[in-house]
N, C-alpha and C positions, 0 to 999 in steps of 0.2 A: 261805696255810697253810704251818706248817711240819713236818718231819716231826722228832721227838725219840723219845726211847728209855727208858722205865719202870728202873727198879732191877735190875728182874728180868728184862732184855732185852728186853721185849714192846716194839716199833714202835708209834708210834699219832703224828696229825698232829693238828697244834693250831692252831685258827683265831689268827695272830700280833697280831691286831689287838685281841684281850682277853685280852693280856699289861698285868696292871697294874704288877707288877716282878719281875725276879728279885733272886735274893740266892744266897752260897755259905755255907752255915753246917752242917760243911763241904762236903754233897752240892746242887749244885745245888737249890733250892726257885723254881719260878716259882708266881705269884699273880696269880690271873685277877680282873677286875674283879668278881668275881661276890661273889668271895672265899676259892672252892675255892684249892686250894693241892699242887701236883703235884711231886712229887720228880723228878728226870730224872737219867740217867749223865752229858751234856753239860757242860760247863762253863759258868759265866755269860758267860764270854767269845763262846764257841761259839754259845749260846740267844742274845744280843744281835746276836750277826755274821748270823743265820740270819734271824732277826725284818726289819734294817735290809733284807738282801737282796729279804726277801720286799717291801718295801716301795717299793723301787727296781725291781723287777720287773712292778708292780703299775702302776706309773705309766707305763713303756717298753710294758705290752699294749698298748693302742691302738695304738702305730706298728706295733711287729711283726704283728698282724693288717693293717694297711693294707699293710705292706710285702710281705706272702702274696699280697694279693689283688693288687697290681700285679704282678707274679711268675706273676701265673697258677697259684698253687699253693693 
């Protein structure tokens, strides 16, 4: 999940994995597989950087939970 930012400031988080593409024409447009289609303040730079992260993050859960439990935390 990522978190992005409406036109009009409202926060809201978007599952990154039903990002079908963004585009800048000029205001950020990301387009979900659905086919909805959401304006965001972010840049398509930013929306792409945030997406990859969330996606690198996703794949490292597993170890960082094992790495909790041997940790004793």
């Amino acid at each position: 999940m990522i978190q992005l930012t409406r036109l009009n400031g409202d926060r809201f988080v978007l599952n990154a994995e039903i990002i079908r593409y963004v585009e800048r024409c000029p205001d950020t447009l990301v387009t979900l597989i659905s086919g909805e289609s959401i304006m965001v303040a972010e840049s398509m730079n930013e929306v792409v950087k945030r997406a990859i992260m969330y996606q690198q993050e996703k794949q490292m859960l597993p170890q960082l939970r094992a790495a909790r439990v041997e940790c004793g935390t």
